[in-house]
N, C-alpha and C positions, 0 to 999 in steps of 0.2 A: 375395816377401812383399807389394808392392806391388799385386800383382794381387789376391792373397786377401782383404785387405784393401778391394776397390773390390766386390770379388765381396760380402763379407758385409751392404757398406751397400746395394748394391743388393736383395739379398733382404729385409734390412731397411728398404725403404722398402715392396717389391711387397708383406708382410706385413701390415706398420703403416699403417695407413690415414694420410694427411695431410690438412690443414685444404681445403676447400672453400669459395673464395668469392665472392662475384657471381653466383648463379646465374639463371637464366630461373624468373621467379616460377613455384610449385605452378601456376598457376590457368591460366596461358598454356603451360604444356606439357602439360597434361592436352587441353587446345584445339586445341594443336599437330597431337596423335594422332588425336585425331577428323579434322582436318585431312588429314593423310595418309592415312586410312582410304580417302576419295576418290580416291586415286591407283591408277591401273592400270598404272604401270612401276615397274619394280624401282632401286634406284639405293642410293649411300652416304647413307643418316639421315643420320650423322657429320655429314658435309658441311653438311647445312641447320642444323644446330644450331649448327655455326662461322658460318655468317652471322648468325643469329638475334641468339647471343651478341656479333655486331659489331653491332648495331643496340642492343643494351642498352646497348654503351658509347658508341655514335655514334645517338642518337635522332632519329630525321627531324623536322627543324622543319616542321610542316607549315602555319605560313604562309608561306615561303619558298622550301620547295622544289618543281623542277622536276617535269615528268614523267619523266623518267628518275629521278631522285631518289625517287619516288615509288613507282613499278613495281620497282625493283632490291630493296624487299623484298618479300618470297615470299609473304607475306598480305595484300597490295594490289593488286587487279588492273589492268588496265588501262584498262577501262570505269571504274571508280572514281578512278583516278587524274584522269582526266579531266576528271570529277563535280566533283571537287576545287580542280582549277585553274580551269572553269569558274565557280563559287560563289564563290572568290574576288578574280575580274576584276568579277564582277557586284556580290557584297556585301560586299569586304574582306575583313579579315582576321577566323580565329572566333577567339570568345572564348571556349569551352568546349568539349572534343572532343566532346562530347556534342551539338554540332550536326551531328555526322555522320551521326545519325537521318535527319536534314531528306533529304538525298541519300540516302537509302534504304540504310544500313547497319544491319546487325542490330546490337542490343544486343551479342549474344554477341559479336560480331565486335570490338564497339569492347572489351568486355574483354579479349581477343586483343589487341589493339591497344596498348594501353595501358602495357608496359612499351618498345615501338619507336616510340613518337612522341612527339612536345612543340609546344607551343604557344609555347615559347620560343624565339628567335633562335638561330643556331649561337655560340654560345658558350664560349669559351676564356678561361680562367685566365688574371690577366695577373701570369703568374711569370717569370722570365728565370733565375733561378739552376738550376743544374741539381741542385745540392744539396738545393733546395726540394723539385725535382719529384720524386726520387728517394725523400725524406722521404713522399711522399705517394701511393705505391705501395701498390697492393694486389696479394695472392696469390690467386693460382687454383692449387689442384692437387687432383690426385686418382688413385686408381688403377682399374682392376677384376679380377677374378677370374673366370674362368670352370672350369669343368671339364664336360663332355658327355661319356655315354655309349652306347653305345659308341665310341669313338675308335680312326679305323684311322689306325694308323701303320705306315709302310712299315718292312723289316724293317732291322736297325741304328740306329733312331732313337735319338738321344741323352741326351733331356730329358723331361722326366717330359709328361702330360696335359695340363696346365694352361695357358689361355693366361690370359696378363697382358701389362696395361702400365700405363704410369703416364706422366702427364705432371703438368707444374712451370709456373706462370707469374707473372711480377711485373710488376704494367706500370699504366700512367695514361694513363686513355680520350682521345685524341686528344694525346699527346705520346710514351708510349714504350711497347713490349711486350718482353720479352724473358724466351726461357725453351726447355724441351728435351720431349722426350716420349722412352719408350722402351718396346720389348715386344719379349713373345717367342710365337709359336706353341707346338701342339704339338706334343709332339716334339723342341722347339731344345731348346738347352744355356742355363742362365741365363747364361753368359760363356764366350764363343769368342773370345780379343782382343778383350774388350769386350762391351757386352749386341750380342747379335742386329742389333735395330736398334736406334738412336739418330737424333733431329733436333733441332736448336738453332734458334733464330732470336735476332734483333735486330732489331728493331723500330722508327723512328723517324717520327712528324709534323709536320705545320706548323710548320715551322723557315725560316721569311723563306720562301724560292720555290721551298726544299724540299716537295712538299708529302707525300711519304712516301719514307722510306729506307729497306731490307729489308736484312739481311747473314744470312747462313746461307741456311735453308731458307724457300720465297714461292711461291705463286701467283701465276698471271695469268691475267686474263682479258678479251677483248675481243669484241665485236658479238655473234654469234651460234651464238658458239664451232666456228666452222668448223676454224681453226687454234689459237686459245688457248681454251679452256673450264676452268671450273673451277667447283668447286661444286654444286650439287644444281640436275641439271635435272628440272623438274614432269613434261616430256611430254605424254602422251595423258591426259585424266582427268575427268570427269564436270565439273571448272571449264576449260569450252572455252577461255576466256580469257588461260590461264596456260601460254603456247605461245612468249612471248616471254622469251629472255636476256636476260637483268640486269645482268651482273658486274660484281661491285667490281674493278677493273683489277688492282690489287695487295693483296696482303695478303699476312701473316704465314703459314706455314704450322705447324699445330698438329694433325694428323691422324696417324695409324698406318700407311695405306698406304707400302707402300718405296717405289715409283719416280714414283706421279704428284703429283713436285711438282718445284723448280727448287734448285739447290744453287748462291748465290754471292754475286751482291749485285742488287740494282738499285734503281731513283732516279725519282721522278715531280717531274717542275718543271712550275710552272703560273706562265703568263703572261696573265692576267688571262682571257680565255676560252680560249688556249689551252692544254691540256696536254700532254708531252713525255714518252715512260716508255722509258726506257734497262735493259736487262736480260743480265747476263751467267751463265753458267751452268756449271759441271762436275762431273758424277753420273756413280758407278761404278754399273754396270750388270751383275746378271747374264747367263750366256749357258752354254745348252747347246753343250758342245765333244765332239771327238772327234781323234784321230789320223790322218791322212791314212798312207799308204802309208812315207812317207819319215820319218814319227814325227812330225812339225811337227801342230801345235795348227790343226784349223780351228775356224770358228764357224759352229755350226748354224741360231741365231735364238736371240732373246731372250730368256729367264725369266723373267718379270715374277709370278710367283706369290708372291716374296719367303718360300719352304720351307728352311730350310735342315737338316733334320734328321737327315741321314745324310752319310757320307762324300763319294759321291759327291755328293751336291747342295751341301753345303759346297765343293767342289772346283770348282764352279764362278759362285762366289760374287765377284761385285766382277771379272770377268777382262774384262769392256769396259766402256767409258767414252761418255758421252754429253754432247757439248760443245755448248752455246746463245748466241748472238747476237742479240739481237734488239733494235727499235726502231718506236715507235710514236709519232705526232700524232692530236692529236686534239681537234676544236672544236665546245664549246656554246655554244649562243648561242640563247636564249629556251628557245622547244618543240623545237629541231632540235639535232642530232649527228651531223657528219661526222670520219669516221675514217679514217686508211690505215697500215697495217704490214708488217714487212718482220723474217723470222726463218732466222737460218742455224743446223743440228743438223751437226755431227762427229762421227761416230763412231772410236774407238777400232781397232774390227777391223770390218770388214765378212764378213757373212754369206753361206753360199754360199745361192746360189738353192734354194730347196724343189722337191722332185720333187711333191709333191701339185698337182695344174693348178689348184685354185681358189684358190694364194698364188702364180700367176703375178702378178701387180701387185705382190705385197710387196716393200717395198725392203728390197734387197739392197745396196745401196751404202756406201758411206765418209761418205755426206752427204747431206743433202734442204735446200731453200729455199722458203720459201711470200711471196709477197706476197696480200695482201690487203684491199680497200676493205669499210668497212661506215658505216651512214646510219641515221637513224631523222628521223623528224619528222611533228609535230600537227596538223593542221587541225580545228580546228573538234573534231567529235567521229568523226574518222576520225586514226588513228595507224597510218603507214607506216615499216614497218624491212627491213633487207635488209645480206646480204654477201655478197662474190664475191672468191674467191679462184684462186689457182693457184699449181701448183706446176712451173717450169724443167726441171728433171729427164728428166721423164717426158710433160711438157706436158697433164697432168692438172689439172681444172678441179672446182668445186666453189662452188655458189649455194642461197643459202636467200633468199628474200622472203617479207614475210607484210602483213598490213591487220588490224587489232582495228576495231570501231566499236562505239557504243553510241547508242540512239536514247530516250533521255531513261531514266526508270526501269524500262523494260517487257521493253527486250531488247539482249542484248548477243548481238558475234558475231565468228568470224574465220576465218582463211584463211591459208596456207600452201603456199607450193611449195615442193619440194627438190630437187633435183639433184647428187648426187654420183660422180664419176670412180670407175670401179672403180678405178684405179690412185692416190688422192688418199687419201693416208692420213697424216693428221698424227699423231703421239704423243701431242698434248691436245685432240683435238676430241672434242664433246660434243655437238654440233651435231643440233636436233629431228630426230624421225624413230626408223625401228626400227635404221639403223646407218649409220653417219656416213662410212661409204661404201661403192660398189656399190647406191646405192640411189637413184631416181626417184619422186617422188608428191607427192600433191595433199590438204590435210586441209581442213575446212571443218568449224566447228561455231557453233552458236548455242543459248544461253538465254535461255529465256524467263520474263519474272516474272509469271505470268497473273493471277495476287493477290498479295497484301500475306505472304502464306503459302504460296503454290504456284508452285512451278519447274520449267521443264521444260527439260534439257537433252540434246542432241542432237550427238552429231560423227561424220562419216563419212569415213578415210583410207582411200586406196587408194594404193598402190606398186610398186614392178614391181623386180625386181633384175636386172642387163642380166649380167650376170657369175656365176659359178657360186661356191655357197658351200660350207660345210662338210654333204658327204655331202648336197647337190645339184646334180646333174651337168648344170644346164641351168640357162637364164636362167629365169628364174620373178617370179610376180605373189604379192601380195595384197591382204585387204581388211580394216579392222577397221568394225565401228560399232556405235555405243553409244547406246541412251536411255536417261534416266532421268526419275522425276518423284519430286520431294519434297515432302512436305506436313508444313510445321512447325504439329501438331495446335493446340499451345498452347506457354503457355513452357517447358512442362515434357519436351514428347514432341514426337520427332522421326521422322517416318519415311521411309524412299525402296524404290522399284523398280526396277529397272536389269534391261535386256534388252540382252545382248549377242551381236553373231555376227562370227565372223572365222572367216579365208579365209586358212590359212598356207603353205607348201610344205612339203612333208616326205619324207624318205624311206622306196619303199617295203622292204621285209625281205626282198632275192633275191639270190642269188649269180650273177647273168647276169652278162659280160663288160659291157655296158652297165646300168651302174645308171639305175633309173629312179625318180620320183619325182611326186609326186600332190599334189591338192592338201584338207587335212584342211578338212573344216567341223563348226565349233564354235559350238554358242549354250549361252546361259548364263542365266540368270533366277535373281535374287537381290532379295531382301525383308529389308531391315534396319530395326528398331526400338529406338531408344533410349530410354529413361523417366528422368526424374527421379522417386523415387516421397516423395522428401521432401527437406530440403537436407544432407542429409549419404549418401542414398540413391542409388545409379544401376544402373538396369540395363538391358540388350542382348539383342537375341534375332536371329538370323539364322540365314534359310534359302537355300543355294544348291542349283542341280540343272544339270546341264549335259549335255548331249548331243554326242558328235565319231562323224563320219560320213568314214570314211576306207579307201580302197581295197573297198567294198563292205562293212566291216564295222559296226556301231555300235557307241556303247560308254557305257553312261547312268550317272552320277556324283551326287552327292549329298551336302552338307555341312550339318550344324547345329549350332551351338553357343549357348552362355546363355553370360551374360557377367553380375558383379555386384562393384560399388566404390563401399564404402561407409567412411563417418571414425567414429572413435570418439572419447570421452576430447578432448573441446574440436578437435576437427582434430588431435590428438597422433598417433593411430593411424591410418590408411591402409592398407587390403588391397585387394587381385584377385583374383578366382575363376575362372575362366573354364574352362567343360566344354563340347569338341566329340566330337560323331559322324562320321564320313566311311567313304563309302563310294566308292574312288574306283580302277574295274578297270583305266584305262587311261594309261600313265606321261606322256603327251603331251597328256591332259586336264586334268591337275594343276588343281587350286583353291590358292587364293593367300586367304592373310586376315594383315592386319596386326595384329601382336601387340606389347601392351605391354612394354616392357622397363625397365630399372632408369634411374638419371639416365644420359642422354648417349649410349643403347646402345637403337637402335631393332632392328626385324625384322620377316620378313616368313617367315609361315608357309607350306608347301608339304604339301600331303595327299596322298600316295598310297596305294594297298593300302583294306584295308578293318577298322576297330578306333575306335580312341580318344585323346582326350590332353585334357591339362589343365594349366591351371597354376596356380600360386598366390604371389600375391607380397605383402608387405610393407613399410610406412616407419613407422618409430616415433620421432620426436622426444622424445627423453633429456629436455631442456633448452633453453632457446633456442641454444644452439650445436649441441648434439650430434644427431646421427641416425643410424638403423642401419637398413638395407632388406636385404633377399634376395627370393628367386625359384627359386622350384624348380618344374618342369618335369616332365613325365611323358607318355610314347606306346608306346601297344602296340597292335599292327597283323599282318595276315594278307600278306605278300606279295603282290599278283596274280597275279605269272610263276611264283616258285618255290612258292609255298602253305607257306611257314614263317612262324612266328609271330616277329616281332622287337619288340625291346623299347629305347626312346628315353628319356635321363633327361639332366638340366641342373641344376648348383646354380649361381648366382650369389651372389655377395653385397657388399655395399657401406658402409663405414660414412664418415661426412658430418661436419665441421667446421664451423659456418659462426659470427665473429663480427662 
């Protein structure tokens, strides 16, 4: 009775919409998108939105804070950062953010701005009762709904279509968070012992030389995410400068992913520049098993897809265990930051080694240990960071360095080496590059501000993988590089060019005893225009064409879409329109465009075959509390391989609390 009972109020929460509060103002996520749009790696949204949302409750003092303070949020580059601290050595403190024109920030940017930074001091409440503080909590919750069709579910699946979750949070910005998140794919069951997944945390700050306590579920993250990453990393992307890790060391974990976060407690003490972060950990883990000859349970390797919708995938839900140790120092002191770490993983069961030869490195062990040194520090207007790691084990090694510089308003620039063991494989690295191991290369980019309205930006990586990867049977190279030139017309129109050509490895299509493998060249040429065509008016026009030239074939691709988002009724009403064409014969050309999504729920579209899609979405403000959004979705398309017509459709929907 007990369970039917937990069963009914969970479907009665995933149902019933609950209050929504604190959010990232309309104006700075509409920004945000635009933002991402310039991104050329795929990654968790989620992820940047939880830091974002940490900067609305911890707003950077920007008379006070450092360069690392500065650079750690995601919409402040490093050349700027710089700009920053330099202005204020020279002319004090500002007195209006709006003097961040003078250093050559765009308008737009400082409206971006504007809900993660302050003019004020870091400032805390001087409460002491915990009674008070508890009194002075605020709620964050919300859920989402999804349903996509077609949905392929493997056959015995449990649980209807529909993915959901929902998360819950109570908390007061720089003293407490605490709260749970839970969801189901599809397919799951809404309660199998319990929802699907669940996460809780506890959350504590600035408590005397406490300076952050985590119990339940936490992130961590240090230098350059070699061994700890976490969070949205930028990548490769038309803003060369945003190639350096940030991380907030620790935080609250509040995300849907099952396995990558920490299950336990850990503690950050600060002694006046130095800080100390102690972290303990125990996470059940799925793992593909099977019966050895004798009937006894091996372990195949790990699950990490977090599916549970059939029997058997249920059956191997939670049957190993992944235990963490770890410890960290680490000292600021002005523009510099030296760091060293030291983390021990337990596993529960060890894996038998895989017969596939390019997971020879994969550990297979009972255990792994990583130490790790990482540095950053300013001169002048050059900013050097770096970390170097290893791992005991397998005596597998692993370095990243890089150099940002900026030479007054005209042009910024950087650089990047990487170096990683094929055999160097940590659980949380995140670490730049195309994969954070088995991989070797050099990036280097620079932009340029040639006018007050014309940018030209340029990066060229090349890489080399010494080790053989998935379905390529030999060490292999490549090469990616990117221009762009953007001309902001006026303040209303914005537009850019972007030529891109990369150099991938790929596999070719033969059944020889020896696979062989080639290497694919790809360009790309893409023309985007945005318009404000009044202040309630916006629209988008974008043309991509691309070309891949692989094992003597060609295979010529082509995308357009209109895009229009416009307010009605006082800014009450808010819709999207967006209609694309693609024509795209070749599965390994794919075009990639970022697509709006509802609060909190980014994506990234993928065009194959050859047809249509669209979408259309809405926000309508009830009231000043209430608000109710949706999103529906639509694609129908010719196969390229098989020449059938398939048909793609999506509802969301969302409704919003906020008082």
């Amino acid at each position: 009775m007990e369970k039917i009972r937990y069963f009914f109020l969970f479907l009665f929460l995933f149902i019933w919409k609950i209050p929504l509060h604190a959010q990232i103002p309309e104006e700075a996520k509409e920004a945000i998108e635009k933002w991402l749009e310039n991104s050329e790696s795929e990654g968790d949204y989620s992820q940047l939105m939880e830091e974002l949302l940490f900067y609305t409750e911890h707003p950077i003092p920007l008379n006070q804070a450092d360069y690392d303070e500065l650079v750690r949020c995601p919409l402040i580059s490093p050349a700027q950062a710089i700009s920053i601290i330099n202005h204020r050595n020279k002319f004090g403190v500002f007195i209006h953010i709006h003097e961040l024109q003078v250093l050559g920030f765009p308008p737009e940017q400082i409206i971006i701005l504007l809900p993660f930074i302050t003019l004020q001091p870091d400032f805390k409440e001087n409460i002491t009762r915990w009674k008070e503080l508890i009194s002075l909590g605020k709620i964050q919750s919300f859920t989402t709904v999804k349903r996509k069709t077609p949905t392929e579910l493997p056959q015995g699946s449990m649980g209807n279509t529909l993915s959901q979750s929902l998360r819950f949070r109570y908390y007061l910005p720089n003293y407490f968070s605490m709260g749970f998140s839970m969801e189901k794919d599809p397919g799951e069951k809404y309660w199998n012992r319990g929802p699907d997944f669940i996460s809780a945390h506890l959350f504590l700050e600035n408590q005397g030389k406490i300076k952050t306590l985590a119990l339940g579920d936490y992130v961590l993250g240090f230098g350059q995410g070699l061994v700890m990453g976490s969070g949205f990393g930028m990548g490769k992307s038309a803003m060369v400068n945003m190639i350096k890790r940030t991380p907030v060391n620790l935080k609250a974990y509040r995300g849907i992913n099952e396995f990558q976060f920490h299950r336990g407690m850990a503690i950050r003490l600060k002694f006046g520049k130095l800080d100390w972060i102690t972290a303990i950990s125990h996470l059940r883990l799925d793992s593909r098993t099977q019966s050895d000859t004798n009937g006894n349970m091996i372990f195949l390797n790990p699950d990490l897809d977090g599916l549970h919708r059939t029997e058997k995938e249920i059956s191997g839900k939670k049957t190993n265990t992944r235990s963490m140790l770890g410890s960290w120092l680490q000292q600021t002191s002005g523009n510099s930051q030296y760091g060293f770490g030291v983390c021990y993983y337990l596993y529960g069961n060890a894996s038998i080694p895989s017969p596939d030869l390019y997971k020879l490195f994969d550990p297979n062990k009972e255990s792994q240990s990583f130490f790790h040194f990482f540095q950053s520090k300013t001169i002048g207007r050059i900013h050097a960071f770096s970390e170097w790691a290893l791992s005991p084990e397998n005596r597998s090694k692993a370095a990243v360095a890089g150099i940002l510089t900026t030479l007054g308003k005209w042009m910024e620039s950087s650089f990047i080496w990487r170096h990683y063991d094929p055999g160097f494989i940590a659980p949380f690295s995140n670490a730049f590059g195309n994969h954070s191991s088995n991989e070797t290369g050099v990036y280097s980019g620079i932009r340029l501000f040639i006018k007050s309205k014309i940018i030209l930006s340029q990066y060229i990586d090349m890489y080399r993988n010494p080790w053989l990867q998935y379905r390529i049977y030999n060490s292999s190279y490549g090469m990616d590089n990117l221009w762009q030139l953007e001309v902001q017309m006026n303040k209303k129109t914005h537009w850019y060019l972007r030529y891109r050509l990369q150099e991938k490895p790929q596999a070719e299509n033969n059944t020889e005893p020896m696979k062989l493998s080639s290497i694919n060249h790809m360009q790309s040429l893409r023309m985007h225009l945005s318009s404000a065509l009044d202040k309630s008016t916006e629209i988008q026009l974008r043309g991509e064409y691309s070309i891949s030239n692989f094992t003597g074939n060609t295979w010529k691709s082509s995308m357009f879409f209109f895009h229009i988002q416009r307010s009605l009724l006082r800014n009450r009403l808010k819709f999207q329109i967006r209609y694309t064409l693609f024509d795209v014969p070749y599965f390994y050309n794919r075009i990639f465009a970022f697509e709006n999504q509802l609060y909190y729920d980014f994506g990234t579209a993928s065009f194959y075959g050859a047809g249509y899609s669209g979408f259309f979405m809405f926000q309508y403000k009830l009231n000043y509390r209430w608000k109710v959004g949706s999103r529906l979705s639509y694609m129908k398309y010719t196969d390229a391989v098989t020449g059938t017509n398939q048909d793609k459709s999506g509802v969301f929907l969302q409704f919003i609390y906020q008082n």
